[in-house]
C-alpha angles and dihedrals in degrees: 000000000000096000082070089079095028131082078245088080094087112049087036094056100025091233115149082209140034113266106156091165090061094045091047094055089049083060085052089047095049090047089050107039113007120209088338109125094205102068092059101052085049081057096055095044087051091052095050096046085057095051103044081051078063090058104052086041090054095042079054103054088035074067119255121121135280090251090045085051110052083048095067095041092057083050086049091052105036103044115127090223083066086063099089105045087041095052094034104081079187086061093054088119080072093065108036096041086046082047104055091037096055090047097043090045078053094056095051089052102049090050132196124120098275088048101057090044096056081041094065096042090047086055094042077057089051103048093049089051086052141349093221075091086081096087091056086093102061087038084063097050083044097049089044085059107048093045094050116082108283089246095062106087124232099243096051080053095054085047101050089053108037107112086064094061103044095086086050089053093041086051087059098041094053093039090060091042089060087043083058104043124004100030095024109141111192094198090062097064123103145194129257113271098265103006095286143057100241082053083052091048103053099039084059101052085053092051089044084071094036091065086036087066104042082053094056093031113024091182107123108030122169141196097225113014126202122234125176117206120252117219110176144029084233081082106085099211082052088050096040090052096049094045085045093050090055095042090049091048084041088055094042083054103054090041089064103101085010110054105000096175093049094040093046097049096053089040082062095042088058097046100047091048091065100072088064101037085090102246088144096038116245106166101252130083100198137339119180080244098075100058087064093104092027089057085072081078099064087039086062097053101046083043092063109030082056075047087055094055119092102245107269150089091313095047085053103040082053099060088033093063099040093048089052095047086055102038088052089041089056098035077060092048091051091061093052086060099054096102149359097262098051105037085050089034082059101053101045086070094036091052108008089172086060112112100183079059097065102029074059108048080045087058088052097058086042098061095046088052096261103140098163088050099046092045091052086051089050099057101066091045088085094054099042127084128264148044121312130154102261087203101051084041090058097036097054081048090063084052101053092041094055097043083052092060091250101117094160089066091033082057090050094057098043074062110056088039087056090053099043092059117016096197097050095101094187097081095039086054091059090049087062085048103060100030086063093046084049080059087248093122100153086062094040083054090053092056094050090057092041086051090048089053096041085057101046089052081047 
């Protein structure tokens, strides 16, 4: 417990950044449930259905009918791009952080001074589940603006409230100072998409419609998704995106006082996007997870457009029809889910240049004692896009080799693993293992003792 407030957190709980909420609710989950899987899946789903309640209680207060809002909130709660942080228990960050902004979001909105002050502790909640939270200040001004009278300027809006966001502000500014000092990891910074920050900017823009569109349309969803960098403005999808980004804030600007919901629910698309547009890099161009908060945005718009048809057959058919689609769409994309070899299998058609696909889907053969499979799998890892652990690739090679009766390659790839990370002992046990089956046993008694030192630094 005490690693949660110490630089230990990190190397004790394998998190990149610091989430004490999330690694508190796995002690809950161990205390409940032990090493039973299911619990925590039952913990997950819990969290999702409250705060999808959040949502259909804030879509209320932003305004729209009891009927309007249930019907986002069932949206909320039944999209297929909510399968993967729901199913996930690692993902677990999604759905508290989702949790405590919503409702602190709520709680603004409500008003009152018990209210604000369980708003900015919510957030404080959210922001140490994930720092995604950090974009709950600017939805607020946001929000502020789209509800005043549309004479009113923007700026007259933010002054005059000032006051009420500065703890919100001050939550995020102390939260980043502890990211930089106190709670700073050096193994969890990253480069700039494509080595610079204009590459950055225009891959994201591509990726931004790219989400847009799984949200509308959640038709072709993916567990890694492969996105190439964009460099230059020369590229047309580089310079489509970007021309799109600026037509779509240009739009959220001129709904305000013309079309609020619409324009509101772009203009939060759009925020809480940024936390994930990587303009503080973060490795990873775009996952179906971090849309969990931005899909609010989507929520919002069916909701009141349902809101904008006169009670009746046609209002009902509607949502009807939307909450089935979805329902249908999701109830696919969990079965997709249902095992390794599909969920990878997947993947590896959805996104073929995907290396963590088939390192995976080779893990997977390995584990059920497929060698030939998972070999076969292996092999294309090295020629496929993305991240992947050199050493644990060439570690479960060496598996797979040697369970497949090669020990000269699995020696070769003992080998690599044990170069690729000199303080990784496994592979260097299986080199002793089959350099003394190989009768060397003076060299296979020196990697034993490199393996025994390599674990005690470790």
């Amino acid at each position: 417990m005490r690693d949660l407030v110490s630089k230990n957190y990190f190397k004790r709980f394998g998190e990149r950044t610091y989430r004490p909420v999330m690694s508190l609710s796995f002690f809950a989950d161990r205390a409940l449930s032990g090493a039973n899987p299911r619990g925590y899946h039952i913990f997950n789903i819990a969290l999702h259905a409250l705060a999808a309640l959040f949502v259909l209680l804030l879509l209320h207060e932003l305004g729209l009918g009891v009927f309007s809002a249930l019907v986002g909130a069932l949206i909320f709660a039944s999209h297929a791009i909510q399968t993967e942080p729901v199913i996930l228990a690692s993902n677990r960050e999604e759905l508290l952080c989702g949790l405590f902004f919503f409702l602190s979001f709520l709680l603004y909105a409500r008003g009152g001074r018990a209210s604000y002050a369980v708003s900015v502790a919510a957030f404080l909640l959210a922001l140490f589940s994930k720092e995604m939270a950090a974009a709950l200040p600017l939805i607020l001004v946001a929000y502020d603006i789209y509800s005043a009278p549309p004479e009113e300027s923007a700026f007259s809006v933010f002054r005059s409230r000032f006051a009420s966001y500065l703890p919100y502000f001050a939550g995020v500014a102390a939260f980043l100072i502890l990211r930089q000092t106190v709670f700073n990891n050096a193994e969890g910074s990253a480069d700039w998409i494509g080595g610079s920050p204009f590459s950055t900017l225009l891959t994201m823009s591509f990726v931004f419609f790219k989400y847009l569109k799984l949200l509308i349309f959640p038709l072709r969803q993916c567990a890694d998704y492969v996105v190439p960098a964009l460099h230059s403005l020369g590229n047309i999808a580089a310079l489509l995106s970007v021309t799109g980004l600026a037509l779509f804030i240009a739009a959220a600007v001129y709904f305000r006082g013309r079309a609020r919901y619409a324009g509101f629910a772009m203009a939060f698309f759009l925020l809480s996007f940024l936390p994930v547009s990587n303009i503080i890099p973060f490795g990873a161009a775009m996952a179906d997870r971090y849309m969990y908060i931005p899909s609010f945005a989507i929520c919002l718009a069916l909701a009141a457009l349902v809101e904008r048809l006169r009670p009746g057959a046609y209002r009902f058919a509607l949502a009807f029809l939307i909450i089935a689609s979805l329902f249908t769409l999701t109830f696919i994309r969990e079965d997709v889910w249902r095992s390794d070899y599909s969920l990878w299998g997947d993947t590896a058609k959805c996104a073929p240049e995907s290396a963590k696909a088939y390192l995976n889907l080779g893990n997977a053969y390995l584990r059920d004692a497929r060698p030939e499979n998972a070999i076969q799998c292996y092999k294309k890892v090295p020629s496929r896009t993305g991240y992947y652990e050199r050493d644990k690739y060439y570690y479960n090679l060496g598996l797979a080799l040697e369970s497949a009766g090669k020990p000269e390659a699995a020696r070769r790839a003992f080998e690599s693993a044990a170069g690729a990370n000199i303080r990784f002992p496994e592979p260097v046990i299986h080199l002793a293992f089959i350099t003394a089956d190989r009768g060397d046993l003076e060299l296979g008694l020196k990697y034993v003792e490199t393996a025994v030192l390599e674990d005690v630094e470790r």
